[in-house]
C-alpha positions as semicolon CSV with decimal commas, in nm:
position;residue;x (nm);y (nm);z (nm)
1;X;1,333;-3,053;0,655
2;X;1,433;-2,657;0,615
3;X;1,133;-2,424;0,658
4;X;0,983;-2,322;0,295
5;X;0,933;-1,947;0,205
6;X;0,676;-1,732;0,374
7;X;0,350;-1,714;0,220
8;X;0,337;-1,320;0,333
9;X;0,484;-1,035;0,374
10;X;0,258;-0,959;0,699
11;X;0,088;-1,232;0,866
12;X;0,186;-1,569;0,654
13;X;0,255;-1,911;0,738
14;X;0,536;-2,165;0,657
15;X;0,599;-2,560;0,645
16;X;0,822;-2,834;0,671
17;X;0,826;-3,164;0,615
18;X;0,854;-3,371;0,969
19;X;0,919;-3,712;0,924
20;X;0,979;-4,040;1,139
21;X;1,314;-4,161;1,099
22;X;1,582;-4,446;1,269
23;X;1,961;-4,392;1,296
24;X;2,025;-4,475;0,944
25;X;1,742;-4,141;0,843
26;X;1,531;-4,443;0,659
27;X;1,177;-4,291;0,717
28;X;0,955;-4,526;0,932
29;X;0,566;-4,507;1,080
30;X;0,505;-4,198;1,302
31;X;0,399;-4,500;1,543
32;X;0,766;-4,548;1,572
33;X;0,845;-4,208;1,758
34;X;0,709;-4,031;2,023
35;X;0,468;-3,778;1,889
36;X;0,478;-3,600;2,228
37;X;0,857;-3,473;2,122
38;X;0,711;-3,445;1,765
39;X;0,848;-3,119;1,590
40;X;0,640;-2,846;1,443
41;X;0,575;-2,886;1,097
42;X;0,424;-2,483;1,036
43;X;0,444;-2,163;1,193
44;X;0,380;-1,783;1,208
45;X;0,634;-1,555;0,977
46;X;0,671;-1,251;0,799
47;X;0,890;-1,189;0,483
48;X;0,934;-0,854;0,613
49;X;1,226;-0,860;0,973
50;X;0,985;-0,693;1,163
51;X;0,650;-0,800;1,032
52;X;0,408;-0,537;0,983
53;X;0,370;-0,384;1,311
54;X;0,329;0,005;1,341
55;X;0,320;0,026;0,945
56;X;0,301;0,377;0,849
57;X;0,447;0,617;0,602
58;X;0,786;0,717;0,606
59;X;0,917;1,083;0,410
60;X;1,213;1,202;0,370
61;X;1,326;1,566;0,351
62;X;1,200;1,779;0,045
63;X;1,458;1,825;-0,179
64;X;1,558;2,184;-0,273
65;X;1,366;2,325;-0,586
66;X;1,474;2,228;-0,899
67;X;1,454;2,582;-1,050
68;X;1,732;2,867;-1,041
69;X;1,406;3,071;-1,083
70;X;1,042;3,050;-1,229
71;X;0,818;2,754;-1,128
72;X;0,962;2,386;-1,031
73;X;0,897;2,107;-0,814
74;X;1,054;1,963;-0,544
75;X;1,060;1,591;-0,458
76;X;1,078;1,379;-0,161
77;X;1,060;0,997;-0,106
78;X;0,801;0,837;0,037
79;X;0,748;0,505;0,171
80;X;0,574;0,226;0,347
81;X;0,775;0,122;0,698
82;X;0,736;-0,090;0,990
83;X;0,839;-0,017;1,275
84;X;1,211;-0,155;1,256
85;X;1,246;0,096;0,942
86;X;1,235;-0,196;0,686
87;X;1,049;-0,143;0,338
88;X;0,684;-0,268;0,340
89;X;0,478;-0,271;0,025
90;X;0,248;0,036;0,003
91;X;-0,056;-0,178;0,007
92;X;0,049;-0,293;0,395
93;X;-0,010;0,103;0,473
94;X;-0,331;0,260;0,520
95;X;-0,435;0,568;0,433
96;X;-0,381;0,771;0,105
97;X;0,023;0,761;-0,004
98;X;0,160;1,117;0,082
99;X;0,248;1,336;-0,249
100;X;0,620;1,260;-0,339
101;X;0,603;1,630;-0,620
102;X;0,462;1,933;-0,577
103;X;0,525;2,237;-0,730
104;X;0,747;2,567;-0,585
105;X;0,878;2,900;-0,746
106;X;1,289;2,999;-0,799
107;X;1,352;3,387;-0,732
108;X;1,208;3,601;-1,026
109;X;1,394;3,518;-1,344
110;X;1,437;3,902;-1,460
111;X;1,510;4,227;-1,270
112;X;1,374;4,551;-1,325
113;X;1,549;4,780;-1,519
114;X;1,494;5,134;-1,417
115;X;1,530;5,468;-1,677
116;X;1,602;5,780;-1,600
117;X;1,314;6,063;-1,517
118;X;1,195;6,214;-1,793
């Protein structure tokens, strides 16, 4: 039969059913076939192409600052990624998540205005 889903996203299993059949596909005893040509009924998978070798976090650029002037933040995304640059959940990476926000400053939001000497 087809293979069933992957029990993991890293290092998970899957199964089929094999079965002993004749020409018509009525199922018969396994005595009836030769269990040296028997196929596999499990094997090794990952939901994720690539598995989850050389997971690590991936950042994009910072974005620009998201004020004309005073205090903002800027923003980047971050990510966990194998090594094929697919999306792995962040629990696959190790190590403390990388801040996505911080803070910056726009240019001053007033000028000085100068008098005349008295």
């Amino acid at each position: 039969g087809p293979w069933n889903q992957c029990s993991s996203v890293c290092d998970g299993t899957q199964s089929r059913t094999v079965q002993c059949v004749d020409w018509n596909g009525k199922e018969l005893a396994s005595s009836f076939c030769a269990l040296t040509e028997r196929p596999s009924n499990s094997r090794q998978c990952s939901l994720a192409d690539g598995g989850c070798i050389g997971a690590h976090w991936a950042k994009s650029e910072w974005s620009k600052c998201n004020s004309a002037c005073g205090k903002g933040t800027i923003t980047r995304r971050v990510f966990c990624s194998n090594r094929l640059k697919n999306e792995l959940p962040d629990q696959v990476c190790r190590g403390r998540k990388p801040v996505e926000v911080k803070t910056c400053r726009g240019k001053s939001c007033g000028a000085w205005k100068v008098g005349r000497w008295q």
